[in-house]
TILOMAR-945247 format. One line per 5 residues: number of its first residue (from 0); for each residue x, y, z of N, C-alpha, C, O. Coordinates in steps of 0.1 Angstrom, whole numbers, plus 2048, in hexadecimal, padded with zeros to 3 digits. Last residue first. Layout:
// TILOMAR-945247
NUM = X Y Z X Y Z X Y Z X Y Z  ...
This chain:
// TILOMAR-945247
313 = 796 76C 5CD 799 768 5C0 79E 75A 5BB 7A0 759 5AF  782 779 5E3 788 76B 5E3 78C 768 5D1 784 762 5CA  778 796 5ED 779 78A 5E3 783 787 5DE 78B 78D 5D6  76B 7B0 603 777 7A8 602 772 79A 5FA 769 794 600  766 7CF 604 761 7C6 602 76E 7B8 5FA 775 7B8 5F0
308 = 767 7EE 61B 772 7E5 611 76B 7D7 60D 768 7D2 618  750 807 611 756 7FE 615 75D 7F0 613 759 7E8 60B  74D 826 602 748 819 606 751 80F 60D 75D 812 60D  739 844 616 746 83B 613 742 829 60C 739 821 610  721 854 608 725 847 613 733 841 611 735 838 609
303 = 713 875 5FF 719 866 5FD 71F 85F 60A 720 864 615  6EB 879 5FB 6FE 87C 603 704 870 600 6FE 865 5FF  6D1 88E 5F1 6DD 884 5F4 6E7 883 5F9 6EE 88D 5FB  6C4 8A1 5F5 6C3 898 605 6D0 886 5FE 6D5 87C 603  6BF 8AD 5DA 6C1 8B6 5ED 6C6 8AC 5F7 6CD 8B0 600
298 = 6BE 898 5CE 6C6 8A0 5CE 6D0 8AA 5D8 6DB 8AC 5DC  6A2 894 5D1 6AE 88B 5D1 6B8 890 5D2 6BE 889 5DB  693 8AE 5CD 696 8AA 5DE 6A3 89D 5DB 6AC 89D 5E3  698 8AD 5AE 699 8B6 5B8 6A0 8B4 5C9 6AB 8B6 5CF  686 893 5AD 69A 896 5A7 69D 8A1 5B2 6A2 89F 5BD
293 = 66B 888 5AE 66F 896 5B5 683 892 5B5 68A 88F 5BF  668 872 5A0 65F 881 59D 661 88A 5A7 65A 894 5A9  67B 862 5A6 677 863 596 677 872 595 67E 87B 590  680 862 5BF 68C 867 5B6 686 86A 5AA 68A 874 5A4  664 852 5C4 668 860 5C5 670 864 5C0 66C 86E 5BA
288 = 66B 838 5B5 661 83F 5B2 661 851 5B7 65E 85A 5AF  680 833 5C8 685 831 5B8 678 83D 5B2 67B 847 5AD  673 82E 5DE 67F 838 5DF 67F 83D 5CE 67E 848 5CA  658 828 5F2 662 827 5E1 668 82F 5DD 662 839 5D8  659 817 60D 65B 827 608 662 825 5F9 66E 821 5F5
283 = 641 7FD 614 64C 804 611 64D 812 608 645 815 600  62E 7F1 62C 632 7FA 622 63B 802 61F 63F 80B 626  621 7CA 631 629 7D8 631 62A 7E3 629 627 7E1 61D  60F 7AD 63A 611 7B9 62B 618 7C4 636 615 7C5 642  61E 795 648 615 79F 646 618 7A8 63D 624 7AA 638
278 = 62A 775 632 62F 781 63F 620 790 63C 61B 793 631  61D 758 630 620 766 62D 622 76B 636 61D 768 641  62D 73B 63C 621 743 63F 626 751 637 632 755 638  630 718 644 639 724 635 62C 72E 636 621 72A 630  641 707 656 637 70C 653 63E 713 649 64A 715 645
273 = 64C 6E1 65D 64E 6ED 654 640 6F6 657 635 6F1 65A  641 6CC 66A 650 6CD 665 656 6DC 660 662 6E0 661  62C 6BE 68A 634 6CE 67E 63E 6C9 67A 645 6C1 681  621 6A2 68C 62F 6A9 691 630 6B6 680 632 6B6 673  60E 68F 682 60C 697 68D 619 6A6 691 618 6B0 697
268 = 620 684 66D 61B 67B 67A 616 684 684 619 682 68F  62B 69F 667 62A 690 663 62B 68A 672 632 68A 67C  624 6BD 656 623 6B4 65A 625 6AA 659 622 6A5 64F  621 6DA 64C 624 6D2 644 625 6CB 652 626 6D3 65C  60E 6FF 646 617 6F5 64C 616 6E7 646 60D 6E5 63E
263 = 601 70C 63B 608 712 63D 611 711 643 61A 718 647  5F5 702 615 5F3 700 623 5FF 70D 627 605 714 61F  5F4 706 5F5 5F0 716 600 5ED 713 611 5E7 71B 619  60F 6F1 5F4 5FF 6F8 5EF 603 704 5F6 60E 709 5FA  625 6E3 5FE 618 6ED 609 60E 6ED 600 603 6EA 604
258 = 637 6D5 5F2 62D 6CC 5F5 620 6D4 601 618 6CE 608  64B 6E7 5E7 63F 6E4 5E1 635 6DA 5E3 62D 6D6 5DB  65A 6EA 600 653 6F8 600 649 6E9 5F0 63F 6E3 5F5  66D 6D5 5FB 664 6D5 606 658 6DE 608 64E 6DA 60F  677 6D9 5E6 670 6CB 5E8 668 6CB 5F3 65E 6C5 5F5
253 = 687 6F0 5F0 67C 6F2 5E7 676 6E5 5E4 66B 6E7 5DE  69B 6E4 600 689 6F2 606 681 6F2 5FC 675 6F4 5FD  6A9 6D5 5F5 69E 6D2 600 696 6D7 603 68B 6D4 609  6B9 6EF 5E4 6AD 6E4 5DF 6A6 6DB 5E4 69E 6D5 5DE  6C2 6FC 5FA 6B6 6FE 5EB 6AF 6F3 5EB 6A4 6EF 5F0
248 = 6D7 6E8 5FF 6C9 6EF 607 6BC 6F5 601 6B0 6F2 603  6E4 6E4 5EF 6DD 6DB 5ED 6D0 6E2 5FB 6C5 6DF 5FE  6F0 6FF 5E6 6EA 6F9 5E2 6E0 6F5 5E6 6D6 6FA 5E5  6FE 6FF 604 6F3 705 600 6E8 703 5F6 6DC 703 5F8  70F 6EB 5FF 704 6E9 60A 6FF 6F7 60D 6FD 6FA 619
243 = 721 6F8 5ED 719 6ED 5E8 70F 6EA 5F6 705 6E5 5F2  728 70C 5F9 724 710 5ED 71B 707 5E9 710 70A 5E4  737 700 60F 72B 709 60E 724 70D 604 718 711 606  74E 6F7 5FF 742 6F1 601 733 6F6 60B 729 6F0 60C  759 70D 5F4 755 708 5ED 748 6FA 5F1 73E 6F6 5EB
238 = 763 71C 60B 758 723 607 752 71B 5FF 746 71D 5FF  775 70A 614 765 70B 618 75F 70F 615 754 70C 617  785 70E 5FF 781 6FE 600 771 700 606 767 6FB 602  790 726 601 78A 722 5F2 77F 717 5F9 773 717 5F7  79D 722 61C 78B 72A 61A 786 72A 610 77A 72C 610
233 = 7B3 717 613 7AA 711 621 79B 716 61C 791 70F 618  7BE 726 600 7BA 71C 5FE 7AE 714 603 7A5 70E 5FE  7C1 739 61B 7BA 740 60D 7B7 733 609 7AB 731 60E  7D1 72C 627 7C6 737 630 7BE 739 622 7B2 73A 623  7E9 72A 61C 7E1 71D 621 7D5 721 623 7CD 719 620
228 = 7F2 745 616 7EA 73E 60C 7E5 732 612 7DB 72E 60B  7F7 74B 630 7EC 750 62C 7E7 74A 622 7DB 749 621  80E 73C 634 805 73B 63B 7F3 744 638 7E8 742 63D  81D 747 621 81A 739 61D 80E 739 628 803 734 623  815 76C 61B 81C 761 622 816 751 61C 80D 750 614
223 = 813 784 600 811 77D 60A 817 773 60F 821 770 609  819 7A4 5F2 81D 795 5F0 821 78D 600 82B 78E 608  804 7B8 5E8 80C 7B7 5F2 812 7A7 5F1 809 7A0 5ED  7FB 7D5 5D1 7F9 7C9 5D7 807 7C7 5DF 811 7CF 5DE  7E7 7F1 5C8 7F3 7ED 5D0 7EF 7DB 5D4 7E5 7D7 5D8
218 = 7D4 7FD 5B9 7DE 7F8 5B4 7EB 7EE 5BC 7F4 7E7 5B7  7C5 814 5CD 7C8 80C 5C2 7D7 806 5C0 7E2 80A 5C4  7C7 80A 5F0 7CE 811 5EB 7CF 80A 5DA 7D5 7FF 5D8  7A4 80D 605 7B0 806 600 7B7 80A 5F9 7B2 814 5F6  798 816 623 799 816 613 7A4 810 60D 7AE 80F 613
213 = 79A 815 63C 78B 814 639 78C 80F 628 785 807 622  7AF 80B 64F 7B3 80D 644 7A8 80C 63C 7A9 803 633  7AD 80A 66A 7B8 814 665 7B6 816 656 7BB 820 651  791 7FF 669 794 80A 673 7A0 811 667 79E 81A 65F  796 7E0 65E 792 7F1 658 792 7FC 65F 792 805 657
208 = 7AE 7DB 670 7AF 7DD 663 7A8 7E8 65C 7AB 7F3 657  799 7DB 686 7A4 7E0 685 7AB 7E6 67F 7B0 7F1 681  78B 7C4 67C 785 7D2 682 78D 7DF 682 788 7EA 680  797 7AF 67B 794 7B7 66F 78E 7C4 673 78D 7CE 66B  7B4 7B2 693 7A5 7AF 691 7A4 7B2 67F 7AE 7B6 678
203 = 7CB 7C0 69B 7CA 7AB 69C 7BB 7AD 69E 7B5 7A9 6A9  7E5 7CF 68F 7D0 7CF 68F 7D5 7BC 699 7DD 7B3 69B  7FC 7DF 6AA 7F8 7DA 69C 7EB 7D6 699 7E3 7DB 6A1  7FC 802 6B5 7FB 7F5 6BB 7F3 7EB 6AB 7E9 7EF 6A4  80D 81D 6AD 802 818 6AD 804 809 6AD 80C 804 6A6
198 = 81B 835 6C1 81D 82B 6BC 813 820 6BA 811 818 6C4  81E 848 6D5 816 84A 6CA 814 83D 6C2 809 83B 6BD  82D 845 6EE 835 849 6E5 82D 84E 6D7 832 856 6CF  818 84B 6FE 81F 853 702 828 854 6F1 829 85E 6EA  808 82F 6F6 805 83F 6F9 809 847 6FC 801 850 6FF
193 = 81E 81D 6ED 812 822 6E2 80B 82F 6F0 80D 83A 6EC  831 81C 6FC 836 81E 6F1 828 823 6E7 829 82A 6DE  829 822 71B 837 82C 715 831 82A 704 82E 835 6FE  816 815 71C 812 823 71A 819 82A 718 818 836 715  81C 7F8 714 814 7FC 70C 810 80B 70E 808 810 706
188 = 831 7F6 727 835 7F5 718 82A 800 70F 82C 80A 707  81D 7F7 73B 825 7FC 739 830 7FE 72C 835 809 729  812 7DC 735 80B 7E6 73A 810 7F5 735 80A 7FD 72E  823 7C9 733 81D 7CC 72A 815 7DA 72D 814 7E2 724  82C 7CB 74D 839 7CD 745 831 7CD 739 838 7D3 731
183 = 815 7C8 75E 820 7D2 75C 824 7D5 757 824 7E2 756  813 7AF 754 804 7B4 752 80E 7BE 753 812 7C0 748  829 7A1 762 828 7A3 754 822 7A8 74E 826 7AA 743  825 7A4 77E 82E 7A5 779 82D 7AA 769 830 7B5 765  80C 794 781 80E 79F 780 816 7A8 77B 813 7B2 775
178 = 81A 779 77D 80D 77E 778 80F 789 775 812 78C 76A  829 77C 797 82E 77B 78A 825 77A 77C 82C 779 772  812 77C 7A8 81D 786 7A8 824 786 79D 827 791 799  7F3 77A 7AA 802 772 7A5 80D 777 79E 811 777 792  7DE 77B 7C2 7E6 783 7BA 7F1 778 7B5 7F7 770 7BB
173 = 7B9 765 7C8 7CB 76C 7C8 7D4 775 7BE 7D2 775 7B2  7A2 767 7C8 7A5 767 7B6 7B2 76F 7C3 7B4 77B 7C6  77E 759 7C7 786 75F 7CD 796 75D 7C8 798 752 7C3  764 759 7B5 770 751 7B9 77C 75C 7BD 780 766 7B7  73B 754 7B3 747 75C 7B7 753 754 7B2 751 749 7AC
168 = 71E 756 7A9 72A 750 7AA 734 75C 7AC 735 768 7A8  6F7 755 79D 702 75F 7A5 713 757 7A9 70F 74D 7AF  6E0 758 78A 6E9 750 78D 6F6 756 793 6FE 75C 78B  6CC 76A 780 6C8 762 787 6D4 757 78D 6D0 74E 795  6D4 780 76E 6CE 784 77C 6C9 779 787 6C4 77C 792
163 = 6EB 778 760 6D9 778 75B 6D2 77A 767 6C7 774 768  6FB 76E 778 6FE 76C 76A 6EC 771 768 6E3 76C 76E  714 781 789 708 783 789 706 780 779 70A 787 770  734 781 79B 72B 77E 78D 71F 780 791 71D 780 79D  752 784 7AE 743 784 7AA 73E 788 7A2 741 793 79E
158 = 76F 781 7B8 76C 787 7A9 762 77F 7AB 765 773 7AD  789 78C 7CB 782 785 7CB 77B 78A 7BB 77F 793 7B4  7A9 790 7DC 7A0 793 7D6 798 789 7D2 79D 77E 7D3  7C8 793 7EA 7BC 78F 7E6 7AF 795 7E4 7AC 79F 7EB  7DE 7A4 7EE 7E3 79C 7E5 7D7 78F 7E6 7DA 784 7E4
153 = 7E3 7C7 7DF 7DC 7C0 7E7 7E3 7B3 7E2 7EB 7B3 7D8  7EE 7DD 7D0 7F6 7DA 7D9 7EF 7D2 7E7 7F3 7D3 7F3  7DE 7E9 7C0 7DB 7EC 7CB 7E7 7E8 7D5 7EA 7ED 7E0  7E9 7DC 7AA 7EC 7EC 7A7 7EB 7EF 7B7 7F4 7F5 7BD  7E3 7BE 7AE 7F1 7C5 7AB 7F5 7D1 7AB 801 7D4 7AC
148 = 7CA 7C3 7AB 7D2 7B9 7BB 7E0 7C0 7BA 7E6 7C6 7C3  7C3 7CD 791 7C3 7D0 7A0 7C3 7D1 7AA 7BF 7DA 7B1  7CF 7B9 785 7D4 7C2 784 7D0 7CD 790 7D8 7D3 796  7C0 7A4 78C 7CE 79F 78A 7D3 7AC 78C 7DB 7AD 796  7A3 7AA 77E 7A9 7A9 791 7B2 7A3 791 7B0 799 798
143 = 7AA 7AB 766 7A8 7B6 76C 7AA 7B5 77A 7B0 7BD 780  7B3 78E 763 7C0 798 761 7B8 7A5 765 7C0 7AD 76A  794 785 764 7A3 77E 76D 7AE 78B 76D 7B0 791 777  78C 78D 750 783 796 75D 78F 790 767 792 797 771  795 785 73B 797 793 73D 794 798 749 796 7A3 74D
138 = 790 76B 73B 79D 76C 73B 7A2 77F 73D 7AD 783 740  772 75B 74E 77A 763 740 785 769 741 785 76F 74C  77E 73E 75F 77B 74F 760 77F 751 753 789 74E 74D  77C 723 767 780 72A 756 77B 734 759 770 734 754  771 720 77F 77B 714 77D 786 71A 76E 791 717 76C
133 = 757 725 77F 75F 72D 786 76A 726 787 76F 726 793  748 730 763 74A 726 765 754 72C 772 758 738 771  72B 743 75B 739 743 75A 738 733 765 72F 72E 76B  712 749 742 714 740 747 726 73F 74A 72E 73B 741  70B 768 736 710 760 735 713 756 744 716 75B 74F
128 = 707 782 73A 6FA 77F 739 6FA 76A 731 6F1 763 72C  712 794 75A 711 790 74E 707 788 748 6FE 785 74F  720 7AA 76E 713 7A4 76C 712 79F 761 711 7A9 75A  738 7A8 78B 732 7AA 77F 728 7A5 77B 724 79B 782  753 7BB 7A6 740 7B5 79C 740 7B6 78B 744 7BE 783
123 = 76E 7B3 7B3 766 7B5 7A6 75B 7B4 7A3 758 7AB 79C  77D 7BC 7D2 76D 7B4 7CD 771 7BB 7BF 777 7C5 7BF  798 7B9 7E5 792 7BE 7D8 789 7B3 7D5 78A 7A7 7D5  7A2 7B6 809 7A2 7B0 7F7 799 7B8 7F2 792 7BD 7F9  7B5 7C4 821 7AA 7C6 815 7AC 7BE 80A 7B7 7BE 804
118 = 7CA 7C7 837 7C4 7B7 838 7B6 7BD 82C 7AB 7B8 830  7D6 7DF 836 7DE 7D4 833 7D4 7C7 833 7DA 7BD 82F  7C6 7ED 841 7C8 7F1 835 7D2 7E8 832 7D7 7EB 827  7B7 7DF 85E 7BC 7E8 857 7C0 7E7 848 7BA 7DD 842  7A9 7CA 86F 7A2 7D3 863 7AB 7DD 864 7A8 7E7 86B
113 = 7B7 7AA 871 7B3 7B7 876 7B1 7C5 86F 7BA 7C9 868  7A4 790 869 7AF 797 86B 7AA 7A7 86D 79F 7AC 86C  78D 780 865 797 778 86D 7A3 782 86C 7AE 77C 86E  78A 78A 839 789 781 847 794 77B 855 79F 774 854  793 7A7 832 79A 799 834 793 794 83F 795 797 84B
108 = 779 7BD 825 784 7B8 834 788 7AC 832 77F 7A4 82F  77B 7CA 805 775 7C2 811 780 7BF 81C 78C 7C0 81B  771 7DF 7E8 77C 7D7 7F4 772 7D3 7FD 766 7D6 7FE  761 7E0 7C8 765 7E1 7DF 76D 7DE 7E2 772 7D5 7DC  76E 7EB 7B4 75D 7EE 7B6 75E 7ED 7C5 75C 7F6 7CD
103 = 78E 7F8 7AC 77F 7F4 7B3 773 7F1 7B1 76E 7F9 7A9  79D 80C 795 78E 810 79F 789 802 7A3 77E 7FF 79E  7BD 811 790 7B3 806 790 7A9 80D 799 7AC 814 7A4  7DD 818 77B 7D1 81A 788 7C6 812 786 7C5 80B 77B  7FC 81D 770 7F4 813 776 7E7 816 780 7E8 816 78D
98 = 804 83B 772 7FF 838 763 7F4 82B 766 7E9 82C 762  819 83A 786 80D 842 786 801 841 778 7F6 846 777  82E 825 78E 828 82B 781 81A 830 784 811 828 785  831 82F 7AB 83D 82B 7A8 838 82C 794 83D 835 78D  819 82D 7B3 81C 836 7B5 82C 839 7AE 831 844 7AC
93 = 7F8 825 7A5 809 820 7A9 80C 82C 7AD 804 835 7AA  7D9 82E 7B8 7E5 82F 7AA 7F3 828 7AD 7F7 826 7B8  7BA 825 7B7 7C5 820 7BD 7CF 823 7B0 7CE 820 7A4  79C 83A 7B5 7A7 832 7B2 7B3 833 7B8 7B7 83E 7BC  777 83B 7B8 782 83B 7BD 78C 836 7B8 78A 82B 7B4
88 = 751 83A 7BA 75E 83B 7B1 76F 845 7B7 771 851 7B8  746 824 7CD 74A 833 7CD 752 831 7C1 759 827 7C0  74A 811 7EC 742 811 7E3 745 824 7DD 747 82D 7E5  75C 80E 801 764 80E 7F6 759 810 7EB 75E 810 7E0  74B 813 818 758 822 816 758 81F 805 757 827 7FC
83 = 749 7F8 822 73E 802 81B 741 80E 811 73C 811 806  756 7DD 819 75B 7E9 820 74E 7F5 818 74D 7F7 80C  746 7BD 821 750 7C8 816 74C 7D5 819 740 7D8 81C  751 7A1 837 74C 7B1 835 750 7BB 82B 75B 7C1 82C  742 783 829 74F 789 831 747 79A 82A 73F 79D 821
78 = 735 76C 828 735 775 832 73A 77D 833 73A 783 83E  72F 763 80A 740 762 80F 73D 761 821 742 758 827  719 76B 802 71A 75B 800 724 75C 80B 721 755 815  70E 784 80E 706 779 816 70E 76A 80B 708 760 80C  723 791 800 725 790 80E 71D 788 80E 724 77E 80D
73 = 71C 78A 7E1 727 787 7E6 728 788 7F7 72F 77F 7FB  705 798 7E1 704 78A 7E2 70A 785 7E6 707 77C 7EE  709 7B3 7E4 703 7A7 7EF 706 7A0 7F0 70C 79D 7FA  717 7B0 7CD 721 7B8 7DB 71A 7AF 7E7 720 7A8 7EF  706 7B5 7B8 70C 7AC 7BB 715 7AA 7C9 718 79F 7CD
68 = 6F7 7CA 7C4 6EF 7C0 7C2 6FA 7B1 7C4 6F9 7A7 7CC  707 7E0 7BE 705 7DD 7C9 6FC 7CD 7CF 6FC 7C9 7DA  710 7DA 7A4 719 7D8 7AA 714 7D6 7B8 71A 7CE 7C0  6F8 7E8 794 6F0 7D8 798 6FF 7D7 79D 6FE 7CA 79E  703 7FD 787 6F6 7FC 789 6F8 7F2 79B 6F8 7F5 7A7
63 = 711 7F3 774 719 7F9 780 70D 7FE 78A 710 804 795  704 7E1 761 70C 7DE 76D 712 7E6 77A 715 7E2 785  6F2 7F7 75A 6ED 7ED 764 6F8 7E4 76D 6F8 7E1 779  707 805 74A 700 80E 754 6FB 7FE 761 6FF 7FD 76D  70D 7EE 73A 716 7F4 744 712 7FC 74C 717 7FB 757
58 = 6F5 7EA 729 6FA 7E2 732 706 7E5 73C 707 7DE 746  6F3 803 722 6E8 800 729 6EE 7F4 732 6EC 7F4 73E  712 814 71C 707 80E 716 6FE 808 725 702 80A 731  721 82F 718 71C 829 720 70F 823 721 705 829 724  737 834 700 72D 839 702 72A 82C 70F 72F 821 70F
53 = 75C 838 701 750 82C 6FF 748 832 705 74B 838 70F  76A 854 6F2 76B 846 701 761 842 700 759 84C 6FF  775 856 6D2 771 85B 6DB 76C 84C 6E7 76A 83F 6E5  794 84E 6C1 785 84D 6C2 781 856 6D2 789 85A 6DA  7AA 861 6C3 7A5 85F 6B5 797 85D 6B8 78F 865 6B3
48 = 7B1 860 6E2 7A5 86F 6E0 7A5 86C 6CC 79F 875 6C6  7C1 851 6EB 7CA 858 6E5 7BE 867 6DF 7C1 872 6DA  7B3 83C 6F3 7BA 845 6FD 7C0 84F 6F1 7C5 858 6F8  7A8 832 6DC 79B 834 6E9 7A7 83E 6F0 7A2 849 6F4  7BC 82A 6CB 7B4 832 6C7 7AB 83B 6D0 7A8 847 6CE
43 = 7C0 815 6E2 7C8 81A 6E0 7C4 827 6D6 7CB 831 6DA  7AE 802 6DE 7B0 80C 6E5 7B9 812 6E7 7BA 814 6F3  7B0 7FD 6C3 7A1 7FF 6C7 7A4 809 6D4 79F 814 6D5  7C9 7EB 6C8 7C7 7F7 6C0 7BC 7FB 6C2 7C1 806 6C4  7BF 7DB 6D7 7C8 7E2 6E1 7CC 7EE 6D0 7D2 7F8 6D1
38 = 79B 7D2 6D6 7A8 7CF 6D4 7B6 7D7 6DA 7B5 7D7 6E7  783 7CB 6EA 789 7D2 6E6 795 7CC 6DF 799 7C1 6E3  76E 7B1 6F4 76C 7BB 6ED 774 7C6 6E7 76E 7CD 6DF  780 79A 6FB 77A 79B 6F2 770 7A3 6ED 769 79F 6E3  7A4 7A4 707 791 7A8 705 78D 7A2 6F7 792 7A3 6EC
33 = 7BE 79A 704 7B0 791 708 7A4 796 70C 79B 790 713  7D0 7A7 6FC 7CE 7A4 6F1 7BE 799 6F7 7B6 793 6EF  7DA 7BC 70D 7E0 7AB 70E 7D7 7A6 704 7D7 79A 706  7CB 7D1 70A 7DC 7D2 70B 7DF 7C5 705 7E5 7C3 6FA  7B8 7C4 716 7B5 7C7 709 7C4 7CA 705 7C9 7C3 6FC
28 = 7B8 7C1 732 7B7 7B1 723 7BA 7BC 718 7C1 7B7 70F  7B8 7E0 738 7C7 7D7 738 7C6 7C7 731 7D0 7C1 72C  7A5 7E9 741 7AA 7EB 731 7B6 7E1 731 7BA 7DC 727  799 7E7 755 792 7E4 74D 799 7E6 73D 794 7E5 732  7AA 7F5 766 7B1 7E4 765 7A6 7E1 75E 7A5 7D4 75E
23 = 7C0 812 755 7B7 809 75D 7B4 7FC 75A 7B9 7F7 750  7D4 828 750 7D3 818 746 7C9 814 756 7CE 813 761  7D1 846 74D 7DC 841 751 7D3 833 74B 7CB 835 742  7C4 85D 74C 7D1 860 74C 7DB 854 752 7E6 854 758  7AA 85A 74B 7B1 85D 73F 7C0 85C 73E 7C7 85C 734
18 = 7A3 857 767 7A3 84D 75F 7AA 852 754 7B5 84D 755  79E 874 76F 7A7 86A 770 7AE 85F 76E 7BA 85D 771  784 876 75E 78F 87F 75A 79C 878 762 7A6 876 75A  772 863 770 776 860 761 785 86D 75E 790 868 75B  777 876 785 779 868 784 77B 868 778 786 86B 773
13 = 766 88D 781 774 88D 785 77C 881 784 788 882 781  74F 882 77B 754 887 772 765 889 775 76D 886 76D  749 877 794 747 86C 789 753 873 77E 75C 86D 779  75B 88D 7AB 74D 887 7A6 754 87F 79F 761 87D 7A0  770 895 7BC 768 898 7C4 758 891 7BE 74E 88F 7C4
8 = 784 872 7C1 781 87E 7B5 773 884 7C0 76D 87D 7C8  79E 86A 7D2 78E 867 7D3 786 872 7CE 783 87B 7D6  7BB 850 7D0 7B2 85E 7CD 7A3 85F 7CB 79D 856 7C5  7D6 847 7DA 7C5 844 7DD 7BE 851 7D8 7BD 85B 7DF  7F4 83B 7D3 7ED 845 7D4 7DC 840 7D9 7D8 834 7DA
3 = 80D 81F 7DE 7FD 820 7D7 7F9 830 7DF 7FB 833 7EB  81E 815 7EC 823 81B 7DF 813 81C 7D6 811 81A 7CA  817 809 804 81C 815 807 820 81E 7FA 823 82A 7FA  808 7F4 800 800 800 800 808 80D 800 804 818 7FD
């Protein structure tokens, strides 16, 4: 504790502005290449002010929502006391890299010891809408309370779930020092050399790819790896028999679709096989027919669209 700052912004707004200024432990899989919602170019764009900071979706509002919900649960499974004080937006800084910080959601008293600032582990809440196993923690919510044990200069902690509002689990989740260690040394790497130095972090998505590169450059070609032509060959082959069990899908629906008439279902032995029902009438805006007889307003209200890279298999 003795190399950890504590800062307690006067609001929300003060907080987030804190956050900017350094790598928190919700960003740190993504560093490490194990969000599977971000990439470490994705954020790396996110810190540097190219993209703007993630709008605050419904499901994040409810989780941060529903932390007290989970917080319960977690004291009436465990018993043990989580520290009221720690509910709050708050962060623990290195002090030695000031860049390393982490917000909490609680701390709690170490069971069977004496309540000072040496005997606290770290709670994580979460609420998801997936079935977790407590044996294969997703691999991002592990390295966020890896990195928190480690910034705080705690050396337990715990990590509670809340799956679909009906299934609740915990696991109590030690520091591993040499774990840590590394989450550091990438940590760090990653704000000297891409946010401090500028230096843009490689794609390892397609998302990525088009991000940097929406358009393509005429004329330019590139001469590929052996490993990509396996990769190209590979995908001739499926695309090819996709090709053919599609086909043949056809042509089971259509042996199938001419044995309705004007029924609206198909049967055997009592048992549905098939329905085939019109869809309700709708109405559509005829675009083609207005451009006809009003050019004018076409005109007024057109705009162009970028297009987009469309990729074929030669």
């Amino acid at each position: 504790m003795n190399n950890v700052t504590i800062i307690k912004p006067k609001d929300r707004t003060e907080w987030l502005e804190h956050r900017k200024s350094g790598i928190g432990s919700s960003e740190v899989a993504s560093i490490l290449g194990l969000n599977p919602f971000e990439t470490p170019y994705q954020l790396w764009r996110r810190k540097q002010g190219i993209d703007p900071a993630k709008d605050e979706t419904f499901a994040m509002k409810a989780g941060h929502y529903l932390e007290d919900a989970v917080t319960m649960f977690w004291a009436d499974e465990t018993g043990r006391e989580v520290i009221k004080s720690s509910a709050g937006d708050w962060l623990y800084r290195s002090a030695e890299k000031p860049f390393m910080q982490v917000s909490p959601d609680r701390t709690f008293w170490l069971p069977d010891m004496p309540k000072n600032n040496e005997n606290k582990g770290i709670l994580e809440c979460k609420t998801t809408q997936k079935t977790i196993d407590a044996d294969d923690l997703p691999k991002h919510w592990f390295v966020q309370v890896q990195y928190q044990l480690g910034v705080s200069g705690f050396e337990q902690g715990s990590l509670a779930w809340l799956s679909s509002g009906r299934e609740f689990g915990y696991k109590d989740i030690a520091l591993v020092p040499n774990f840590f260690r590394w989450i550091s040394e990438e940590v760090e790497r990653f704000w000297t050399d891409n946010i401090i130095g500028g230096q843009e972090p490689e794609s390892t998505s397609v998302e990525d790819v088009v991000t940097k590169y929406a358009r393509h450059t005429d004329g330019k070609i590139i001469e590929t790896t052996e490993e990509i032509l396996q990769a190209y060959t590979e995908l001739k082959g499926v695309k090819e028999e996709l090709k053919k069990l599609d086909e043949r899908k056809d042509e089971l629906e259509a042996k199938i679709k001419l044995t309705f008439g004007d029924a609206e279902a198909i049967s055997y032995c009592g048992q549905t096989l098939a329905t085939w029902k019109a869809a309700k009438d709708s109405e559509k805006f005829d675009s083609k027919l207005f451009c006809k007889e009003h050019p004018e307003l076409e005109r007024q209200y057109t705009m162009t669209v970028p297009g987009s890279r469309r990729f074929l298999l030669k």
